[in-house]
C-alpha positions as CSV (number, residue, x, y, z in Angstrom):
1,X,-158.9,-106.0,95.2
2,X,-161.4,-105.2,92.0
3,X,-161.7,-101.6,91.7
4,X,-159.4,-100.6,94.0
5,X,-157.2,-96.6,92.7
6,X,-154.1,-97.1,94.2
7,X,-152.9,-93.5,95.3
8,X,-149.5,-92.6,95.9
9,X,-149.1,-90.4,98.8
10,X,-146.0,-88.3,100.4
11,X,-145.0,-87.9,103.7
12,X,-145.9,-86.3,105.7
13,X,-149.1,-86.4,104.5
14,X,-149.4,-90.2,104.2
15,X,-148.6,-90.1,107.8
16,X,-151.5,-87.1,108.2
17,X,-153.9,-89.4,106.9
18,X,-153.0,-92.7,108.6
19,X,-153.3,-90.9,111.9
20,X,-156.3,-89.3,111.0
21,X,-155.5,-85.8,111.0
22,X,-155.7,-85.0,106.9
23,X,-159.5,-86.1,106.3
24,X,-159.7,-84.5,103.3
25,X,-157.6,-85.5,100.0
26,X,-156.8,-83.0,97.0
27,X,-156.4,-84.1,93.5
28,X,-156.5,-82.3,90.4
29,X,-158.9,-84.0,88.1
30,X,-156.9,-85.4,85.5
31,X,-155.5,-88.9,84.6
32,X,-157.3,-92.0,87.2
33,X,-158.7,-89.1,89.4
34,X,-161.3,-88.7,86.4
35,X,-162.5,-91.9,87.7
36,X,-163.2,-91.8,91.6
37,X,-167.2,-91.3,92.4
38,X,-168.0,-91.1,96.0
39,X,-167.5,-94.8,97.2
40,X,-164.6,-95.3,95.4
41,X,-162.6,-97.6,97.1
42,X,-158.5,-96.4,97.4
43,X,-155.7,-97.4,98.6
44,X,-153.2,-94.7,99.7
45,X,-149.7,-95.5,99.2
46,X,-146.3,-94.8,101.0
47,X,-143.1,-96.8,101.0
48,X,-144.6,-100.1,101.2
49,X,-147.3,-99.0,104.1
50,X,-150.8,-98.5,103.2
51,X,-154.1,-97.1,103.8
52,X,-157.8,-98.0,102.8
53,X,-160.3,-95.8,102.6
54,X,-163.4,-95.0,100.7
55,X,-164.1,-91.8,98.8
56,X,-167.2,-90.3,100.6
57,X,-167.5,-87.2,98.8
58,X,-165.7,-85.8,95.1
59,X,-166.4,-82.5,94.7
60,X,-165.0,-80.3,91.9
61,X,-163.8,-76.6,92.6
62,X,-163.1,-73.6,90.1
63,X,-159.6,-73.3,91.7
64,X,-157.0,-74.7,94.9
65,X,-157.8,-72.0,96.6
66,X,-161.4,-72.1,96.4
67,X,-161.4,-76.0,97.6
68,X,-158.7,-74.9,100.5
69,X,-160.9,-71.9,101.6
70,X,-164.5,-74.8,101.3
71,X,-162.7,-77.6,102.8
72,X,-160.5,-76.0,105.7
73,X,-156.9,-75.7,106.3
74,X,-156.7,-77.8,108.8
75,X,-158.5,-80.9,107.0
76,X,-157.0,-80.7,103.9
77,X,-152.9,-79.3,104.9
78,X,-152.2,-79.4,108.1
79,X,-149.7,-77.4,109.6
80,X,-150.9,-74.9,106.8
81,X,-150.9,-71.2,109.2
82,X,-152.6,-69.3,105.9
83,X,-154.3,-69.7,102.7
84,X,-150.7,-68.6,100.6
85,X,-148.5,-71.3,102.6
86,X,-151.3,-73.9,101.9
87,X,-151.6,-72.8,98.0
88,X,-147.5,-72.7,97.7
89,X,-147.1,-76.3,99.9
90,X,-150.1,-78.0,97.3
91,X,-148.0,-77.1,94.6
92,X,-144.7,-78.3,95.4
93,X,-146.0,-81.7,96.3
């Protein structure tokens, strides 16, 4: 697969992606994440299913809530009704 990050990702946000609903993926920069540039290829992980995609944009943000508030709710934790439920569900994943 050459340079292929292989993500781990949790339901139900593995199945929020797949579907197409999550468009937009949060990672802390630390560890592989260091390496993805936009075009990145990944492969999102869950259970022995997977997804392909391509990283079309890494942007870096001061804080969570600052990339929540820039990115949306809705495209980055769906379900999410405010800004303190998004911050509180990032964090417990």
């Amino acid at each position: 697969m050459g340079n292929t990050l292989n993500i781990d990702v949790a339901d139900p946000w593995f199945g929020a992606i797949a579907s197409g609903q999550k468009t937009v993926l949060l990672r802390l920069n630390v560890d592989t994440f260091t390496d993805i540039r936009n075009g990145t290829s990944l492969k999102l992980n869950n259970q022995g299913l997977f997804v392909k995609a391509k990283a079309n944009r890494v942007l870096k943000y001061s804080s969570i809530e600052d990339a929540l508030l820039q990115e949306g709710l809705l495209r980055t934790i769906p379900g999410a009704r405010s800004l303190p439920e998004a911050v509180s569900i990032y964090r417990n994943v």
